[in-house]
C-alpha positions as CSV (number, residue, x, y, z in Angstrom):
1,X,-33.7,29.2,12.7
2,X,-33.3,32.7,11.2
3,X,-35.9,32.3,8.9
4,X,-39.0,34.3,10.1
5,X,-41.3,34.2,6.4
6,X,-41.3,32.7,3.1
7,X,-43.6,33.8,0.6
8,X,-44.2,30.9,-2.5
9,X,-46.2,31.9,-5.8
10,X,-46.9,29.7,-8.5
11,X,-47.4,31.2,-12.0
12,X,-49.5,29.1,-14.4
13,X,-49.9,31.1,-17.7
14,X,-51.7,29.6,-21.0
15,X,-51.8,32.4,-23.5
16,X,-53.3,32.3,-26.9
17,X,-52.6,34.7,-29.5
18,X,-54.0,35.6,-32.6
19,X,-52.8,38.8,-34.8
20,X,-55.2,39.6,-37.8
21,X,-54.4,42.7,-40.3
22,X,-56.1,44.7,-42.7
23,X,-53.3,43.6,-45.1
24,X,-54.0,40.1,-44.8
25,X,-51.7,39.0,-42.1
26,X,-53.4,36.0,-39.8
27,X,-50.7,34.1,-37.3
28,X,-51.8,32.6,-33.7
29,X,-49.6,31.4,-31.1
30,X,-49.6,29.5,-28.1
31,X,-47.6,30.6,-25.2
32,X,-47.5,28.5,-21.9
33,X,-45.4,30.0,-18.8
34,X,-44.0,28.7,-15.5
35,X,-42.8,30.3,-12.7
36,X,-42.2,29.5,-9.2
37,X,-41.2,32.4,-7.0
38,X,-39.8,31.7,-3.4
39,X,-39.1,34.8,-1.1
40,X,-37.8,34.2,2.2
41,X,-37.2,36.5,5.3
42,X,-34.2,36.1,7.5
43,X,-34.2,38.3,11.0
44,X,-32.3,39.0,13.8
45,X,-32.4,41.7,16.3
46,X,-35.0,43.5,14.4
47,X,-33.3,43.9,10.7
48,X,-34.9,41.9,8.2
49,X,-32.7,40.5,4.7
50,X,-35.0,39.0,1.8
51,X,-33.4,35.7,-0.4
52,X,-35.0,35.1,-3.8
53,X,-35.1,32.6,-6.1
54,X,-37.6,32.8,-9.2
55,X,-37.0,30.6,-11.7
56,X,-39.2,29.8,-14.9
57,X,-39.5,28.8,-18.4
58,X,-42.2,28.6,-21.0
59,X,-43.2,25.5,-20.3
60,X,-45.7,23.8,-18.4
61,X,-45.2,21.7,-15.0
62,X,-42.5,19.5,-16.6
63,X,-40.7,22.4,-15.5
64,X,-40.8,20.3,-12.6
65,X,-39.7,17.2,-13.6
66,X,-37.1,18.5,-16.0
67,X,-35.5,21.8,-14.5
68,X,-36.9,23.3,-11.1
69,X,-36.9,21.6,-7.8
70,X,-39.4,23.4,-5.6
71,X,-37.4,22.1,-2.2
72,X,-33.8,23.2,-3.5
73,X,-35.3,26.9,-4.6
74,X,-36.9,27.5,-0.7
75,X,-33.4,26.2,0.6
76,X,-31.6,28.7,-1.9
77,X,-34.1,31.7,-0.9
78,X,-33.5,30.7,2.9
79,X,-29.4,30.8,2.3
80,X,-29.3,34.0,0.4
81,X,-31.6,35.9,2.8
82,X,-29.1,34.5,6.0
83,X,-25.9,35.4,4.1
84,X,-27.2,39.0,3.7
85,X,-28.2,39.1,7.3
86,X,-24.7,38.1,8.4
87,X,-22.8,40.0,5.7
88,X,-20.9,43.2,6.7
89,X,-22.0,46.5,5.3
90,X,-21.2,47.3,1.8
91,X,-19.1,50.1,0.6
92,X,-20.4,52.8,-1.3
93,X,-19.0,54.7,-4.3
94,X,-17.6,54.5,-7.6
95,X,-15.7,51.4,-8.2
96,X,-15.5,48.7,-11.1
97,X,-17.9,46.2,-12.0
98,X,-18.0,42.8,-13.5
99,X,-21.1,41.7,-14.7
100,X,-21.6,38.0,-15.6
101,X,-24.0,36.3,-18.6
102,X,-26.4,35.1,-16.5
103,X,-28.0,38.1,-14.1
104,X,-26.2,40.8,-16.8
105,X,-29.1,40.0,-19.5
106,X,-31.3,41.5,-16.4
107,X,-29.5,44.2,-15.6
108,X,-28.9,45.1,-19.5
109,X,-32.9,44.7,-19.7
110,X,-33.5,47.0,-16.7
111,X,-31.2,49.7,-17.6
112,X,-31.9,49.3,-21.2
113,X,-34.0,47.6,-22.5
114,X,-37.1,48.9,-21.3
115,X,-35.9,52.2,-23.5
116,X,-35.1,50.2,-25.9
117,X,-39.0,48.7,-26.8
118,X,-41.0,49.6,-29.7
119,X,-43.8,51.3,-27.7
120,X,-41.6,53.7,-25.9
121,X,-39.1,54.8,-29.1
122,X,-42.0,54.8,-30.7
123,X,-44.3,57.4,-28.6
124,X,-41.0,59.3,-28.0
125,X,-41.0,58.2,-23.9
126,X,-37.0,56.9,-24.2
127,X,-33.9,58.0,-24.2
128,X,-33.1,56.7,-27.7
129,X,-36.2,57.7,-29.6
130,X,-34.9,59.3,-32.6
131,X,-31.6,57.4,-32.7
132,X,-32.3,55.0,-35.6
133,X,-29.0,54.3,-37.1
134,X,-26.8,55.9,-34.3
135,X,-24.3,54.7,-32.4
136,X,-25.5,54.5,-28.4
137,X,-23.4,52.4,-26.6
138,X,-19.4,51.4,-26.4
139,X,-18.0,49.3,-28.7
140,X,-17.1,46.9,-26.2
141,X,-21.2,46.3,-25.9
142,X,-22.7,43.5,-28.4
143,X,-26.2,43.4,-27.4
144,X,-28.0,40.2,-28.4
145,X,-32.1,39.3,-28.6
146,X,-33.0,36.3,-29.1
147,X,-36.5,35.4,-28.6
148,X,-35.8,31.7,-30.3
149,X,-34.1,30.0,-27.5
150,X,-36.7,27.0,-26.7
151,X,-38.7,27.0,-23.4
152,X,-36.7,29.9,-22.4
153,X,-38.4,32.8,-20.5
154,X,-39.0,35.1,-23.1
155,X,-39.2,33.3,-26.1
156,X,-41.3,33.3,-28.2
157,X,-42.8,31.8,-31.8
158,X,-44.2,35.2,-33.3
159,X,-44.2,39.0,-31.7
160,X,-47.0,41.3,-31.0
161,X,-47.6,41.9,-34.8
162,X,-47.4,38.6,-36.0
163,X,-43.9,38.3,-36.9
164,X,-41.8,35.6,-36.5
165,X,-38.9,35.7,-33.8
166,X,-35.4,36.0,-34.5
167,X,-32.3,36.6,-33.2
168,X,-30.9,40.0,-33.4
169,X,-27.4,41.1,-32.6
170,X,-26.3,44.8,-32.1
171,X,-22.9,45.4,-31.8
């Protein structure tokens, strides 16, 4: 009864890729995405909390039949936006933080990794251009890519030059 919105988008992507070079390189690749993202908007005496819940894979609808379940996702958007509603204020300031493996690969990516890409080392518009071979985290950090997970978000069979994916580890 606290839910006043939900907001569902379907993402339906069927991406072809070639990569031709002057030094002979041809490789094409196929890469079919699914997402379902489900916002919903819990009120109540005029604030307003958002749940979210956007799972996908690259795959196609079989996501459906093997891994999402469109009704359970609008039931866990609908919690997550009441529990915030009803939650008490949080504290501010400096304090520790745990970070688990399955949101810390986001948070990693967010505060990281975007610095971390090709295009921005390269054009000098990151923090770590220049760094090759330097040390730039803690040694408690291991930072893993692996874009050869199957059907996960993010995989994929060749890169943006034609390359085939691996799976890097940085410690």
């Amino acid at each position: 009864d606290r839910i006043s919105q939900v907001s569902a988008t379907l993402l339906d992507v069927d991406h072809q890729i070639m990569v031709a070079n002057s030094e002979g390189l041809f490789a094409q690749d196929r890469q079919i995405r699914t997402r379902l993202a489900v916002e919903a908007v819990a009120s109540k005496n005029g604030e307003n909390q958002t749940g979210f819940i956007g799972p996908g894979a690259m795959m196609g609808f079989e996501l459906f039949d093997t891994r999402v379940d469109p009704a359970a996702c609008g039931t866990i958007a609908a919690e997550t936006a009441v529990k915030i509603l009803r939650a008490p204020v949080c504290p501010a300031g400096v304090m520790p933080v745990v970070i688990d493996s399955g949101f810390g690969g986001v948070i990693f990516h967010e505060a990281c990794g975007h610095s971390l890409e090709a295009t921005a080392v390269a054009r000098g518009n990151s923090e770590f251009a220049g760094k090759l071979g330097q040390k730039i985290a803690a040694d408690c950090v291991t930072a893993i890519d692996d874009g050869t997970m199957p059907n996960e978000w993010g995989s994929l069979n060749i890169d943006d030059e034609g390359t085939p994916t691996t799976r890097l580890t940085q410690i």
